[in-house]
C-alpha positions in Angstrom: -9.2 -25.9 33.7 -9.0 -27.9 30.7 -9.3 -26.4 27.5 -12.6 -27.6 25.4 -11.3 -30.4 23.4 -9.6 -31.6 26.5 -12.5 -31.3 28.9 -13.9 -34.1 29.9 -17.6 -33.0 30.1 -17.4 -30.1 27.6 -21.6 -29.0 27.9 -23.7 -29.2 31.0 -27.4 -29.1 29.7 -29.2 -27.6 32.9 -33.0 -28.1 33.3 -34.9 -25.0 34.8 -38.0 -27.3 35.9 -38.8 -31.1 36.0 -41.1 -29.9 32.6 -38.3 -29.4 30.5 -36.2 -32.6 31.8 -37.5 -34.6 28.3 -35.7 -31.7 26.3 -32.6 -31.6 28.3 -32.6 -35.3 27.6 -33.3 -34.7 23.6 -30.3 -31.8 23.5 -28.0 -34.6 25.4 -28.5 -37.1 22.7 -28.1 -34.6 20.0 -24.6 -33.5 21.3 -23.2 -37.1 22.0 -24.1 -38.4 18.4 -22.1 -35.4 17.2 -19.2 -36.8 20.0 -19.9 -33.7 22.3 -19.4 -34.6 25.7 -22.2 -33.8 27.6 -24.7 -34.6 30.6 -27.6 -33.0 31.8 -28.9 -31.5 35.4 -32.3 -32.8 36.2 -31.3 -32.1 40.1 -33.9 -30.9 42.2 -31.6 -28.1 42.8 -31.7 -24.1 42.2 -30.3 -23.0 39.4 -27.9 -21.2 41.1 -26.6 -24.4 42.4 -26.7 -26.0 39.4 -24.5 -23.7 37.8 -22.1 -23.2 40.9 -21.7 -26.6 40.2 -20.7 -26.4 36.7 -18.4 -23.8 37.1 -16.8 -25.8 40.0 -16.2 -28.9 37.8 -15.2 -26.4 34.9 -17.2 -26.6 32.2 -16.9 -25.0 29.5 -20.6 -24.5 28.1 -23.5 -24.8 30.3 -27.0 -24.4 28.0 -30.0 -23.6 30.7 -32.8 -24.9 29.0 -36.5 -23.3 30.9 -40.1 -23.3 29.5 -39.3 -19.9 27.4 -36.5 -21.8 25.5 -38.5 -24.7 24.9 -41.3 -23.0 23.6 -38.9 -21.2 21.4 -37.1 -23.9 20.0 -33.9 -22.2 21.1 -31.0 -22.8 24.0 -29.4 -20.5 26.5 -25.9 -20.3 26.7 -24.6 -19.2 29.7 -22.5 -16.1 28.9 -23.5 -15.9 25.4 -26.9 -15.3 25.3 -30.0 -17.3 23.1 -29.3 -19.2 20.0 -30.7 -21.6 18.0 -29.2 -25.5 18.5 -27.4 -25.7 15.3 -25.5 -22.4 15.9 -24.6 -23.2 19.3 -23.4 -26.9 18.4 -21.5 -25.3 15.7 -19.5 -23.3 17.9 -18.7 -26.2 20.1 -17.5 -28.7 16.9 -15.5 -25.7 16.0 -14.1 -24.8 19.9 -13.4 -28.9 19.9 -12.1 -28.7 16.6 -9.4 -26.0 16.7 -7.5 -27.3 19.6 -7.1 -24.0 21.1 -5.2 -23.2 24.4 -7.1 -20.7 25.8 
């Protein structure tokens, strides 16, 4: 596994249901203009497969983006809970950022 800065897909934006495809497509944009590497999951897959996926190509940050999120203006980050875009991208600039061998 690569570390972040290294990685080369470091965010996997994962649709919950063809309804929130448009806003795994906005969060996409948002994290490539910042020079995130990222892609989205609009698979007609489960979730669980999705993220089996993920894991498999190691990615560091998978966001899982459902109606609740959506309505809430807010992403899910897989292992570390709910959190509002800016605070989740800030974490990532900072992950990339550092250069850390973890």
């Amino acid at each position: 596994a690569f570390p972040v800065w290294a990685s080369p897909v470091q965010v996997k934006v994962i649709s919950l249901t063809d309804r929130t495809v448009d806003e795994c497509n906005k969060i996409n944009e948002k994290l490539r203009a910042m020079g995130i590497r990222a892609e989205v999951d609009s698979r007609s897959e489960t979730v669980g497969y999705k993220i089996r996926s993920a894991q498999l190509e190691k990615v560091p940050y998978m966001l899982i983006i459902g109606d609740k999120e959506v309505e809430n203006g807010v992403v899910a980050v897989r292992r570390m809970g709910e959190m509002s875009f800016a605070q989740f991208a800030e974490i990532v600039l900072e992950d990339v950022a550092s250069k850390r061998l973890d």
